[in-house]
Biopython code that builds the backbone (N, CA, C, O; Angstrom):
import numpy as np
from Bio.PDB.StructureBuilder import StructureBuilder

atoms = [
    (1, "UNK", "N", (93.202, -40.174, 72.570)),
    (1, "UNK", "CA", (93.243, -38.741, 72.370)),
    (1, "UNK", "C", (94.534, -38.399, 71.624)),
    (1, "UNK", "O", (95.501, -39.143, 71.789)),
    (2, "UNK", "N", (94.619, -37.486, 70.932)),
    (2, "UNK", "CA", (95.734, -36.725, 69.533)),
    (2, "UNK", "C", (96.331, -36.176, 70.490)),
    (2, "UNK", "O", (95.938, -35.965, 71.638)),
    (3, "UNK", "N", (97.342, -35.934, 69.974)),
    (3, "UNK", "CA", (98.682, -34.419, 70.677)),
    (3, "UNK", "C", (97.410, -33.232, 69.900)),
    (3, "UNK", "O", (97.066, -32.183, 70.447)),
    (4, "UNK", "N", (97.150, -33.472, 69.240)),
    (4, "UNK", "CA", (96.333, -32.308, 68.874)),
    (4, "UNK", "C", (94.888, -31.766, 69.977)),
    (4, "UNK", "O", (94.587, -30.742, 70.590)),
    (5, "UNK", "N", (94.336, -33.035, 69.777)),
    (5, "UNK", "CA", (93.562, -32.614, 71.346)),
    (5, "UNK", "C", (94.371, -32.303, 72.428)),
    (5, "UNK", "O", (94.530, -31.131, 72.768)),
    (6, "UNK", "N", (94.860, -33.161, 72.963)),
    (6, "UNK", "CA", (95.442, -32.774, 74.078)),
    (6, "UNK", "C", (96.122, -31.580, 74.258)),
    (6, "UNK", "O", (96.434, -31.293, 75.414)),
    (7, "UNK", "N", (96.571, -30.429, 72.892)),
    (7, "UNK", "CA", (97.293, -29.177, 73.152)),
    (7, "UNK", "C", (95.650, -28.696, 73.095)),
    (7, "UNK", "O", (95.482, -27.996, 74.093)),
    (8, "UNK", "N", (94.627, -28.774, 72.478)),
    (8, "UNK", "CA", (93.340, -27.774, 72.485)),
    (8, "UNK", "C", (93.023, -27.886, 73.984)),
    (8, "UNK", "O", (92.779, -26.852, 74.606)),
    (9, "UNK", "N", (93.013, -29.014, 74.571)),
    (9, "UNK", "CA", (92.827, -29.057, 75.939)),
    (9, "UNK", "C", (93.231, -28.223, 76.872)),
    (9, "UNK", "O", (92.486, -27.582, 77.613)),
    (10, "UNK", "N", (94.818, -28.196, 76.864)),
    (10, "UNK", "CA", (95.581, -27.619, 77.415)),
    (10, "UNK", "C", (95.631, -25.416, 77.217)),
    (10, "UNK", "O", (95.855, -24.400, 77.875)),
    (11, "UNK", "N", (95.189, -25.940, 75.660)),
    (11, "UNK", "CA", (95.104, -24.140, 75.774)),
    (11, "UNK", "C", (93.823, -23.898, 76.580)),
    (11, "UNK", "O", (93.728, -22.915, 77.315)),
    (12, "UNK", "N", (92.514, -25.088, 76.398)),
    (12, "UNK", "CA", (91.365, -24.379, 76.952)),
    (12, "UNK", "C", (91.524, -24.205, 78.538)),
    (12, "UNK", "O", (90.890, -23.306, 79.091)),
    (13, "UNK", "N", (92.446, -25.136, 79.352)),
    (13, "UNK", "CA", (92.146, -25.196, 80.733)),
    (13, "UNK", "C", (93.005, -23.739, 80.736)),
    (13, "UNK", "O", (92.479, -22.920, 81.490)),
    (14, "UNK", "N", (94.286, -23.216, 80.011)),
    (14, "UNK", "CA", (94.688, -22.228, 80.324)),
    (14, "UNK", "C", (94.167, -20.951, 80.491)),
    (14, "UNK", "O", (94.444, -20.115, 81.351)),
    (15, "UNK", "N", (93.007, -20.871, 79.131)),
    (15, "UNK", "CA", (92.234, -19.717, 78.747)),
    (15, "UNK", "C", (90.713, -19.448, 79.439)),
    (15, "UNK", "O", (89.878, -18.559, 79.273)),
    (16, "UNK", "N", (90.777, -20.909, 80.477)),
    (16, "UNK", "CA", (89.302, -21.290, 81.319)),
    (16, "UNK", "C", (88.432, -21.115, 79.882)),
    (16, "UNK", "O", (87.784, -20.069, 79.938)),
    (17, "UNK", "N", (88.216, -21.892, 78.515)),
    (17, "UNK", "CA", (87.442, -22.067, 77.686)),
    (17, "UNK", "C", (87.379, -23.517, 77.721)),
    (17, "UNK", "O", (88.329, -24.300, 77.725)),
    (18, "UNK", "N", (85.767, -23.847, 77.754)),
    (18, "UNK", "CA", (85.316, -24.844, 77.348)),
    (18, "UNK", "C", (86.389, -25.519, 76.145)),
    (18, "UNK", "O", (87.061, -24.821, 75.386)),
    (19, "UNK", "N", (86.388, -26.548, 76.152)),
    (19, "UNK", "CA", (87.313, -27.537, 74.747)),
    (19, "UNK", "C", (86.195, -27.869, 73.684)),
    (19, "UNK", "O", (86.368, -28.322, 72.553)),
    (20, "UNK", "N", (85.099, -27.566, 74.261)),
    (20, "UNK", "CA", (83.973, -28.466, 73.079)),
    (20, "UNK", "C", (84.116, -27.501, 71.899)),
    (20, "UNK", "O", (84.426, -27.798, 70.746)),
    (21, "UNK", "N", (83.768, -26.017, 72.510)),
    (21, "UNK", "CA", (83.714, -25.007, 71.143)),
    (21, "UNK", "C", (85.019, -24.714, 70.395)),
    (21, "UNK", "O", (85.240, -23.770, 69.636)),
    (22, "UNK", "N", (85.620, -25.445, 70.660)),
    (22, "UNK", "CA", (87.172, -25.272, 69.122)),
    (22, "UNK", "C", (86.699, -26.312, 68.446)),
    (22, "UNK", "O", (86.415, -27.331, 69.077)),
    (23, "UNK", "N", (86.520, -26.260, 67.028)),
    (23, "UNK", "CA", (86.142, -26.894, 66.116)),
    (23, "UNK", "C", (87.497, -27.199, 65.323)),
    (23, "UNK", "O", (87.610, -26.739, 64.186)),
    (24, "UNK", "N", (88.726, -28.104, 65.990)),
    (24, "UNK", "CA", (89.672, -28.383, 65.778)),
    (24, "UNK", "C", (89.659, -28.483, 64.075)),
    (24, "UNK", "O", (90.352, -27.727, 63.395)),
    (25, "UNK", "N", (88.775, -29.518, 63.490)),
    (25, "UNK", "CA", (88.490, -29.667, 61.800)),
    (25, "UNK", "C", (88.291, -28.366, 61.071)),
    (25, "UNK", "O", (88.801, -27.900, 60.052)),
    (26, "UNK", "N", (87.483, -27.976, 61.826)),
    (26, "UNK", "CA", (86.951, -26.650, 60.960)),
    (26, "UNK", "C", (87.972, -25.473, 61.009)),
    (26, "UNK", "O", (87.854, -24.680, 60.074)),
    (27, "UNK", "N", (88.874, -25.224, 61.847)),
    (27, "UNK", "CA", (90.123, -24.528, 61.824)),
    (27, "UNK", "C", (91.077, -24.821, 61.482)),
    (27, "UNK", "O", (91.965, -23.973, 61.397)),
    (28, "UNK", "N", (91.315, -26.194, 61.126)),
    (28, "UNK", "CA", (92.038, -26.701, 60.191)),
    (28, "UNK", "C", (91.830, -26.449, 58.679)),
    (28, "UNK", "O", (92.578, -25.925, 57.853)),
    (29, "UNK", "N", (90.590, -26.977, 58.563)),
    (29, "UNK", "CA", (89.944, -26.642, 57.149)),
    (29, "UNK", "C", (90.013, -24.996, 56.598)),
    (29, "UNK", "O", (90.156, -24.765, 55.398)),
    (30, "UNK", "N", (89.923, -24.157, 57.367)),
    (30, "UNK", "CA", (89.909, -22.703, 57.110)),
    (30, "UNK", "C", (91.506, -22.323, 56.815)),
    (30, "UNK", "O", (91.843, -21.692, 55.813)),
    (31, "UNK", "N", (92.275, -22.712, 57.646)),
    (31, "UNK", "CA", (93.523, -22.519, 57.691)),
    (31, "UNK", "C", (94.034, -23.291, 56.425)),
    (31, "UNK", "O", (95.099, -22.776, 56.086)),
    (32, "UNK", "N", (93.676, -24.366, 55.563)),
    (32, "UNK", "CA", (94.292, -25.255, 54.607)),
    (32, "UNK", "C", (93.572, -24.644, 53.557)),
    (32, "UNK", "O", (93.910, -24.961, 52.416)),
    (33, "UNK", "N", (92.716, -23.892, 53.690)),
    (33, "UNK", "CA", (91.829, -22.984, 52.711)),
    (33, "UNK", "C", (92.727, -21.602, 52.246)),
    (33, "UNK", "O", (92.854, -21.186, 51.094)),
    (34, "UNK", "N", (93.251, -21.081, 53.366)),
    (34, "UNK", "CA", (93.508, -19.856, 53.401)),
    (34, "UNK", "C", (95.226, -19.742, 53.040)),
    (34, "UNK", "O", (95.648, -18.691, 52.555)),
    (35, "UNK", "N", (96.278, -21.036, 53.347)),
    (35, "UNK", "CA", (97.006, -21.125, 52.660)),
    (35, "UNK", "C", (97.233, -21.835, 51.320)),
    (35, "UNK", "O", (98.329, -21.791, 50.762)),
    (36, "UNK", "N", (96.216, -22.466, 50.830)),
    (36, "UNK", "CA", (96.297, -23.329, 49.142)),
    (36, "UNK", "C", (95.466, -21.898, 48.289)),
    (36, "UNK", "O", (95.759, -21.603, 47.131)),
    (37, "UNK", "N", (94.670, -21.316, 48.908)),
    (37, "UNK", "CA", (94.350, -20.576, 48.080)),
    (37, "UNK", "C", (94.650, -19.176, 47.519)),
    (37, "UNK", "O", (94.592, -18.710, 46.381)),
    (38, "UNK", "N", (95.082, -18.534, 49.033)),
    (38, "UNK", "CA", (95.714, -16.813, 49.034)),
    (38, "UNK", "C", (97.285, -17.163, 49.111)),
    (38, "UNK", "O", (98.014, -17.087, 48.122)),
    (39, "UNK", "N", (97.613, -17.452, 50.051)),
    (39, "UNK", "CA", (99.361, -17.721, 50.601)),
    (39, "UNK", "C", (99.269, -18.033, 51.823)),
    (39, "UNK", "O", (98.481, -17.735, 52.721)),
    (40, "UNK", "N", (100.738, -19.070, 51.697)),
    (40, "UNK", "CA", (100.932, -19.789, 53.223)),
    (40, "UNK", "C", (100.636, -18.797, 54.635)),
    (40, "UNK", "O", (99.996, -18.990, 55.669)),
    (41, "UNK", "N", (101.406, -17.702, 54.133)),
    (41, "UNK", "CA", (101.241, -16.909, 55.534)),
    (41, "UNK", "C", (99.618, -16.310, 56.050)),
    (41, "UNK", "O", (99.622, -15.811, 57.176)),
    (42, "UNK", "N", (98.345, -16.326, 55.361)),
    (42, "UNK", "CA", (97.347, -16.215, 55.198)),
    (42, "UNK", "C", (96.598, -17.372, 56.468)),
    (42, "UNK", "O", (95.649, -17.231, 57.240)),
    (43, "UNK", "N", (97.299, -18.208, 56.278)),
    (43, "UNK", "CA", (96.603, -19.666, 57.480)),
    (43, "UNK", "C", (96.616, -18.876, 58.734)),
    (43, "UNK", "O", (95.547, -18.456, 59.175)),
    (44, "UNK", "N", (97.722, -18.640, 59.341)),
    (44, "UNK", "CA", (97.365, -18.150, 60.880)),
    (44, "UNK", "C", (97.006, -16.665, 60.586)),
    (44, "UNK", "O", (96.884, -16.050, 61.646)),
    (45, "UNK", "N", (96.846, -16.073, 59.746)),
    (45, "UNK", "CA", (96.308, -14.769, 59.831)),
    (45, "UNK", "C", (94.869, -15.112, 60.032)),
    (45, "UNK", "O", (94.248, -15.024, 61.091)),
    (46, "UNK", "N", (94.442, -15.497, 58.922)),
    (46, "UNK", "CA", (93.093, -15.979, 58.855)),
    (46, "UNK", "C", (92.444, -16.448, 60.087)),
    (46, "UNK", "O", (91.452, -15.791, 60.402)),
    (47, "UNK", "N", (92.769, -17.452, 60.885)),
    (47, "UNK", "CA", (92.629, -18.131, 61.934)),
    (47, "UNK", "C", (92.302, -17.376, 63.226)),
    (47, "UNK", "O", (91.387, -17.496, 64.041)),
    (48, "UNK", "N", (93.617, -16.354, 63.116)),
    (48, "UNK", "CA", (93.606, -15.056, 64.111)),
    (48, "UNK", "C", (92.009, -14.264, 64.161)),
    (48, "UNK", "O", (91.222, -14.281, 65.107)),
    (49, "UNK", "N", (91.799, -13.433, 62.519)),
    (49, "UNK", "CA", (90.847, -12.977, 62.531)),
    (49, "UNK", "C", (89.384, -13.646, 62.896)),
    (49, "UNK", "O", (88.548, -13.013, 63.540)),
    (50, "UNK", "N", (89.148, -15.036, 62.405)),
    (50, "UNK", "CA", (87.962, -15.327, 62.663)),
    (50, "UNK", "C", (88.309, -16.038, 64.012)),
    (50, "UNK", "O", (87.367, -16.830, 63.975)),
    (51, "UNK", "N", (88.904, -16.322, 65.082)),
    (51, "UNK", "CA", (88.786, -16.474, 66.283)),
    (51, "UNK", "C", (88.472, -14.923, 66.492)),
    (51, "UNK", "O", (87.311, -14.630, 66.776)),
    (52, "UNK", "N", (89.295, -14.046, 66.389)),
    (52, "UNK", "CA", (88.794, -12.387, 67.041)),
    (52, "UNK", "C", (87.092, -12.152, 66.723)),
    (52, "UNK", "O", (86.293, -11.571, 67.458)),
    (53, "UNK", "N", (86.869, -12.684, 65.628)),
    (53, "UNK", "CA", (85.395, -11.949, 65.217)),
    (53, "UNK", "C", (84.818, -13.183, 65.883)),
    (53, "UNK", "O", (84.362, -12.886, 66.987)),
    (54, "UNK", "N", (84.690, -14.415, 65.597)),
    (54, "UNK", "CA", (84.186, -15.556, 66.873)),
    (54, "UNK", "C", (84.088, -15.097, 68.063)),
    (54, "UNK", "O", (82.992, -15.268, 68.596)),
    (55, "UNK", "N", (85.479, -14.172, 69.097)),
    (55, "UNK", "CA", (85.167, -14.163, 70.098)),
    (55, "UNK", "C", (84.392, -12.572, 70.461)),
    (55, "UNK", "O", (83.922, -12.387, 71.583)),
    (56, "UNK", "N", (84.347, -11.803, 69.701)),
    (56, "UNK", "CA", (83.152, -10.442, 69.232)),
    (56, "UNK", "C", (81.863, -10.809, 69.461)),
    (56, "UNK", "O", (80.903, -10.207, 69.941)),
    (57, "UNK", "N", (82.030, -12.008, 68.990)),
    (57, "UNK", "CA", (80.185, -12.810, 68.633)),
    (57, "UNK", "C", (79.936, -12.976, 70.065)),
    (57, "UNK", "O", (79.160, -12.303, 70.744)),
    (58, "UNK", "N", (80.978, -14.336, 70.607)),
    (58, "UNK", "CA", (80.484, -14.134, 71.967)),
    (58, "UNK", "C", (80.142, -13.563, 73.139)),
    (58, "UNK", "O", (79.553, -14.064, 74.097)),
    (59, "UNK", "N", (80.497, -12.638, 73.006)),
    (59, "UNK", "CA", (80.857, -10.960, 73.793)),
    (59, "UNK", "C", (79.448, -10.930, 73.234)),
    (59, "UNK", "O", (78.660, -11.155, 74.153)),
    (60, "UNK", "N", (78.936, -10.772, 72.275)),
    (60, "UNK", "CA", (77.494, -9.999, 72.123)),
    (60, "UNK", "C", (77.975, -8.883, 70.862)),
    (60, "UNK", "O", (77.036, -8.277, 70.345)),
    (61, "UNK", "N", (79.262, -8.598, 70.376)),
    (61, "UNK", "CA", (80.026, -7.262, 69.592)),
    (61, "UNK", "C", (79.272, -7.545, 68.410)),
    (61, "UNK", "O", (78.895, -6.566, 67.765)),
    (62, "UNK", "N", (78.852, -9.166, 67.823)),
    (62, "UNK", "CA", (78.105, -9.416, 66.560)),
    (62, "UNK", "C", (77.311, -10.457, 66.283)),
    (62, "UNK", "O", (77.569, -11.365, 67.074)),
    (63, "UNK", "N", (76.421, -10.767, 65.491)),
    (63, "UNK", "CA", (75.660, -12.157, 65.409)),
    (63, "UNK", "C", (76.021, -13.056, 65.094)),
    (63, "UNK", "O", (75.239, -14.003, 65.009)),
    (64, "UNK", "N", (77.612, -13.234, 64.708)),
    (64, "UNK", "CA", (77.928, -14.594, 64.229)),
    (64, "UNK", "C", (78.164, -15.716, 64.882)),
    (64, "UNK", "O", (78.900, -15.723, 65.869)),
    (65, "UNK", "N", (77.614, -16.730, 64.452)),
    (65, "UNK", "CA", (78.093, -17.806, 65.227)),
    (65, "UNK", "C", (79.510, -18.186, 64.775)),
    (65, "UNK", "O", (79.875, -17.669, 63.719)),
    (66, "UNK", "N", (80.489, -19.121, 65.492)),
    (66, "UNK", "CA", (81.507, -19.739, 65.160)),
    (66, "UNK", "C", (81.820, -20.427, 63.789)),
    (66, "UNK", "O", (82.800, -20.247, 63.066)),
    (67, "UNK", "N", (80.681, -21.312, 63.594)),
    (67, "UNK", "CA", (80.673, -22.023, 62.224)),
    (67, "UNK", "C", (80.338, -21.145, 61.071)),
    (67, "UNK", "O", (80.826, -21.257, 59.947)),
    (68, "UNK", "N", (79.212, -20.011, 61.556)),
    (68, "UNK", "CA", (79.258, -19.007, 60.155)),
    (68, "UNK", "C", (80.504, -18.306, 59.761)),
    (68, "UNK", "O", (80.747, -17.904, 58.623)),
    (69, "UNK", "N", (81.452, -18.168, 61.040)),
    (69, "UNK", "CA", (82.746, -17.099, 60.678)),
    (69, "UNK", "C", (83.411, -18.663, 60.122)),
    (69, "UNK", "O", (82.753, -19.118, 59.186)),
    (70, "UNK", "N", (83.982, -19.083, 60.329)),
    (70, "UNK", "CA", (84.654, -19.960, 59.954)),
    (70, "UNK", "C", (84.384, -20.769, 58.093)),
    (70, "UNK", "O", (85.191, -21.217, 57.278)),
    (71, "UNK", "N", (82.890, -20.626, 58.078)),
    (71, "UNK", "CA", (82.565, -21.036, 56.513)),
    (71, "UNK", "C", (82.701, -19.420, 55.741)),
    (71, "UNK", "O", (83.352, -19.170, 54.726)),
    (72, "UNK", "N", (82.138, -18.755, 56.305)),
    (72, "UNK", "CA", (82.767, -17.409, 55.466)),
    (72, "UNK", "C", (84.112, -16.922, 54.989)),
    (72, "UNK", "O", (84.318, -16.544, 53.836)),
    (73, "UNK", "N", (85.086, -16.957, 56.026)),
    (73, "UNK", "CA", (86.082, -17.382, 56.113)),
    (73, "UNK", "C", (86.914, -17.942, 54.681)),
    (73, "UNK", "O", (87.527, -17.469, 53.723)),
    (74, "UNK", "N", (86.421, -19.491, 55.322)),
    (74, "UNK", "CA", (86.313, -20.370, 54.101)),
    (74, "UNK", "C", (86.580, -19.734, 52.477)),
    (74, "UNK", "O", (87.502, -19.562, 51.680)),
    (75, "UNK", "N", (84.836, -19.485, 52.622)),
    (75, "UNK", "CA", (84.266, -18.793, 51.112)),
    (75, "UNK", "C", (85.110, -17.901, 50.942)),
    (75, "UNK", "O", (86.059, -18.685, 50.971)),
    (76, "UNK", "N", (85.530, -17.048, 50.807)),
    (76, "UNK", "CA", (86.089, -16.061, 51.079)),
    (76, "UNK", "C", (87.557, -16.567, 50.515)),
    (76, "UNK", "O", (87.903, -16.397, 49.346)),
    (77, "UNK", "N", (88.341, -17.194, 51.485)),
    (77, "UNK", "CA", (89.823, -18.208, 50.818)),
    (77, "UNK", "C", (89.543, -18.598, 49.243)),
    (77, "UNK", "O", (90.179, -18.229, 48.255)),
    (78, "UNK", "N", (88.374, -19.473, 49.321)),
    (78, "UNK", "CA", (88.229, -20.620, 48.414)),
    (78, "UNK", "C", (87.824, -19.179, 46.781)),
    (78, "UNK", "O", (87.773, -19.218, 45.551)),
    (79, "UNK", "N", (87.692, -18.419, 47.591)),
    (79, "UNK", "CA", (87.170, -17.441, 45.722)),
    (79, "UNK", "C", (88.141, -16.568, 45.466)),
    (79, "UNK", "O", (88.171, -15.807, 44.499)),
    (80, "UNK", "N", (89.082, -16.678, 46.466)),
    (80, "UNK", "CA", (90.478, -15.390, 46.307)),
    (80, "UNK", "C", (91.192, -15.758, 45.242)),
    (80, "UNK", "O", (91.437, -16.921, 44.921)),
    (81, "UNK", "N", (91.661, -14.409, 44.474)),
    (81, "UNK", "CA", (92.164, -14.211, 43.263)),
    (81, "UNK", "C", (93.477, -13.564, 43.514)),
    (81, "UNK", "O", (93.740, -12.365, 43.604)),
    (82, "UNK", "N", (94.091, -14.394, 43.590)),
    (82, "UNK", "CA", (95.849, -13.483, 43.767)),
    (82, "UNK", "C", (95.990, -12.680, 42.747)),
    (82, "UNK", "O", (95.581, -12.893, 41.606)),
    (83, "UNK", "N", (96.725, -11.488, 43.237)),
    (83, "UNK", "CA", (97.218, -10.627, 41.708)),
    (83, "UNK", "C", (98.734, -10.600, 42.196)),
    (83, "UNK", "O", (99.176, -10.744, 43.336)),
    (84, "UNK", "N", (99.521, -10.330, 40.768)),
    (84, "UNK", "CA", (100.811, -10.247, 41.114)),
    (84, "UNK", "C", (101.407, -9.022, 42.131)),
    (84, "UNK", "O", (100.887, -7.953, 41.811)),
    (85, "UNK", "N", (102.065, -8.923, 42.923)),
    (85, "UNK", "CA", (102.634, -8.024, 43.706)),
    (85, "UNK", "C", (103.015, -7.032, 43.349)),
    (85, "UNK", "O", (103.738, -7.368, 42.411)),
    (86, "UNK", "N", (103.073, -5.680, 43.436)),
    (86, "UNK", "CA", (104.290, -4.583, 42.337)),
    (86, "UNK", "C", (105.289, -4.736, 43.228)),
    (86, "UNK", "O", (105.150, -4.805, 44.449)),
    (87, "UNK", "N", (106.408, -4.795, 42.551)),
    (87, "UNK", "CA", (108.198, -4.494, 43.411)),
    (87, "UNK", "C", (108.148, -4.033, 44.211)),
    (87, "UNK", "O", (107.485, -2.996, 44.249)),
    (88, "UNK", "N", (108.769, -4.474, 45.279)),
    (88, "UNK", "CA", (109.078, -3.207, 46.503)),
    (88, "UNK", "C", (107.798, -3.738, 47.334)),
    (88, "UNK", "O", (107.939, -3.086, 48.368)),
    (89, "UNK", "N", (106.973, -4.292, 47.467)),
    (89, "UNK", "CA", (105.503, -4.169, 48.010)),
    (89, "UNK", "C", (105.405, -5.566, 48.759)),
    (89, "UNK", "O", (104.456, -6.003, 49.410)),
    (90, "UNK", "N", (106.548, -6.112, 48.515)),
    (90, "UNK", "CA", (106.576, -7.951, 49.461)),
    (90, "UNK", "C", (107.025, -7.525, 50.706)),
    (90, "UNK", "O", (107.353, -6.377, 51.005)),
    (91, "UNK", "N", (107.023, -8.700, 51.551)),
    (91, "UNK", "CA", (107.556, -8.649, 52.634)),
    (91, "UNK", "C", (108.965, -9.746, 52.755)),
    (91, "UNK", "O", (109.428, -10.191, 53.805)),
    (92, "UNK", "N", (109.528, -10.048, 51.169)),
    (92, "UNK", "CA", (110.739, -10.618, 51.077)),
    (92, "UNK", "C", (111.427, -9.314, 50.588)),
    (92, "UNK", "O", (111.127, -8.363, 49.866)),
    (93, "UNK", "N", (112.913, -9.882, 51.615)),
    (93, "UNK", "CA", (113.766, -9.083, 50.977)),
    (93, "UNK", "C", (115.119, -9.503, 50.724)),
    (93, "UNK", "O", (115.898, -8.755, 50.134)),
]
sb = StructureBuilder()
sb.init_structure("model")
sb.init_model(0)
sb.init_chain("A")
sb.init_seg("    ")
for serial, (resi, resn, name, xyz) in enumerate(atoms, 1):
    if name == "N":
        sb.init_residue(resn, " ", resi, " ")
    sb.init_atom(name, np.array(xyz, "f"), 0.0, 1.0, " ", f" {name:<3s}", serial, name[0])
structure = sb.get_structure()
């Protein structure tokens, strides 16, 4: 077993969630999507949102399954078109 499993483990016994439904790859993959394609800080944003709308689904809030939010997701990263920023409008300062 990975340090990587073993922390999914550890969050699931914390959160009383099953370990099977984290799709450790596939949140990886979304997250390596969402920073090569939009910006680094985009990975755990991204991640955030489609766990929130993942856990909506399960609640009954929407029809998605896990793997559809997560390839949408995806799609979504993989077709993003950065535009340049106007001045003043970053979050560097």
């Amino acid at each position: 077993m990975t340090n990587l499993e073993r922390w999914v483990d550890a969050l699931a016994a914390e959160f009383d969630l099953d370990p099977d439904v984290v799709d450790i790859a596939g949140v990886l993959d979304l997250a390596r999507d969402a920073a090569h394609h939009v910006e680094r800080p985009a990975a755990p944003l991204t991640a955030f949102v489609a766990g929130y709308v993942a856990g909506r689904a399960a609640g009954g809030s929407t029809d998605l399954a896990v793997d559809d939010v997560l390839d949408r997701a995806s799609t979504l990263a993989l077709a993003w078109a950065p535009e340049p920023e106007l001045p003043g409008t970053g979050t560097e300062a």
